[in-house]
C-alpha positions in Angstrom: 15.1 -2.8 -24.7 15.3 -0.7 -28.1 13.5 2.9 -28.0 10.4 3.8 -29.2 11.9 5.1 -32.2 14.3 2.3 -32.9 11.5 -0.3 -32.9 9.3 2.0 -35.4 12.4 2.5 -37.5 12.9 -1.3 -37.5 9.4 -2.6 -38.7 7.5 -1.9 -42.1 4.6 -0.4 -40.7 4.9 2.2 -38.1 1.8 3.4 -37.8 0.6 0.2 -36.2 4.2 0.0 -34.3 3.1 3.6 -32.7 -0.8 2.2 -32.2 1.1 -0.6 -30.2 3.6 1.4 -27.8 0.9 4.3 -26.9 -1.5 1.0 -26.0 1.4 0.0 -24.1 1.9 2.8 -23.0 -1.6 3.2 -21.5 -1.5 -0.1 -20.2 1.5 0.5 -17.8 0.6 3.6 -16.7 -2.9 1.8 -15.7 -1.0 -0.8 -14.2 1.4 1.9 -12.0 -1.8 3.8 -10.9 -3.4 0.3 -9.8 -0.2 -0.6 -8.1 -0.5 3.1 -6.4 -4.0 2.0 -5.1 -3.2 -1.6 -4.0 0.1 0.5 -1.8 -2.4 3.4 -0.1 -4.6 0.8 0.9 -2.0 -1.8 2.4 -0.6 1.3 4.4 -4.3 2.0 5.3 -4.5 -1.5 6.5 -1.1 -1.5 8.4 -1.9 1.7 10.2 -5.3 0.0 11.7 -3.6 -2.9 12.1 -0.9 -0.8 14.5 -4.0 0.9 16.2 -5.4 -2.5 16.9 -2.3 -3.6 18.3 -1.6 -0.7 20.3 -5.1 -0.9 21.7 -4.8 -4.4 22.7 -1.4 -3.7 24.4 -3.4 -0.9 26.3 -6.2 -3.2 27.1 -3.2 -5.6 28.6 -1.4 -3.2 30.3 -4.5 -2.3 32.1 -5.8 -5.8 32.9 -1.8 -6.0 34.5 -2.7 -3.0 36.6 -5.7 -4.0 37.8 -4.7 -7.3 38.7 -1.6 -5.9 40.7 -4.2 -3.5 42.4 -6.0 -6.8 43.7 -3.1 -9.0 45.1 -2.4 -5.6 47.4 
């Protein structure tokens, strides 16, 4: 992929060459940030999702007990 400056150098106008990268520019970093969100919350969902499951594995390991407790 050229540089900034390569692609300005190659085109007539390179004011509007500029325009374009910065809105580029803008647009990917808007994308990355977006992408930063969507991550934090799938780590916010897989942490309750390991609290559920350790809470269910609680709740089995108890029901285990308990039924032990009434075969003695």
């Amino acid at each position: 992929m050229p540089s900034t400056m390569a692609v300005a150098a190659m085109s007539p106008n390179r004011s509007d060459d500029r325009i374009d990268l910065a809105a580029a520019r803008r647009r990917s970093e808007r994308a990355a940030e977006s992408l930063l969100r969507t991550s934090a919350r799938i780590q916010a969902s897989n942490s309750a999702l390991r609290r559920t499951r350790q809470t269910i594995a609680g709740a089995r390991l108890a029901n285990d007990n308990d039924n032990e407790y009434r075969h003695i």
